[in-house]
N, C-alpha and C positions, 0 to 999 in steps of 0.2 A: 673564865667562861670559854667552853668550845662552840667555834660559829665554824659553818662552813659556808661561811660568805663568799671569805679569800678562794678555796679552790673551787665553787660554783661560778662567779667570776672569771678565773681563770681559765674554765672551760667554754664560758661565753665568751672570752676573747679569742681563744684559738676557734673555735668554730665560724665566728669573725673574718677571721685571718684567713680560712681555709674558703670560706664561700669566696670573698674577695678574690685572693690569690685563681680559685676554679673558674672563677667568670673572666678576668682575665686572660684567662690561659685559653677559654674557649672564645674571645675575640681575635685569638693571634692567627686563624686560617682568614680571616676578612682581608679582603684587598685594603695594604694603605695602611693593615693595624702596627701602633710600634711595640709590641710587645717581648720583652726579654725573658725568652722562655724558661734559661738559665735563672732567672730571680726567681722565677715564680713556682718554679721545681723547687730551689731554696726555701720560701716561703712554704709551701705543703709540708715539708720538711719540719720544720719549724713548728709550724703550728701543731704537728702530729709530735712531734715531742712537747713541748707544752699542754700538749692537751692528755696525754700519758701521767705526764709531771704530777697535774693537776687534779688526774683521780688517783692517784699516789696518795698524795697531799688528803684527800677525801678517806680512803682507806685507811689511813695511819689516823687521822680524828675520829672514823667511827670506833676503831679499835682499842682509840685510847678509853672512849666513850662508854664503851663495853667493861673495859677493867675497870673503870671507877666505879660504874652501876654495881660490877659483882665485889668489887670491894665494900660498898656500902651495905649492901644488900646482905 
């Protein structure tokens, strides 16, 4: 069976990642905040390749989805 659970999922996690990591990043001008801006530039990173990954993953299932329909069909 084809689900697109897995890279739906996956794109709710890196979008996760990415608001996290963003709000973060926009506490690090606050007097006092500890934030390592180096991580969190890592993390955007991160999540923007996972989240790429992710509709990869989505593309190559609807694609598969499509040859089987026209196989059948």
């Amino acid at each position: 069976m084809i689900s697109f659970a897995a890279p739906l999922a996956g794109i709710a996690a890196a979008d996760r990642q990415l608001l996290g990591a963003a709000s973060r990043l926009s506490r690090s001008s606050e007097p006092g905040a500890d934030v390592d801006i180096a991580a969190e530039a890592v993390a955007l990173q991160a999540a923007k390749q996972q989240r790429a990954a992710s509709v990869k993953v989505a593309k190559v299932l609807s694609d598969t989805l499509g040859t089987l329909l026209d196989t059948i069909a």
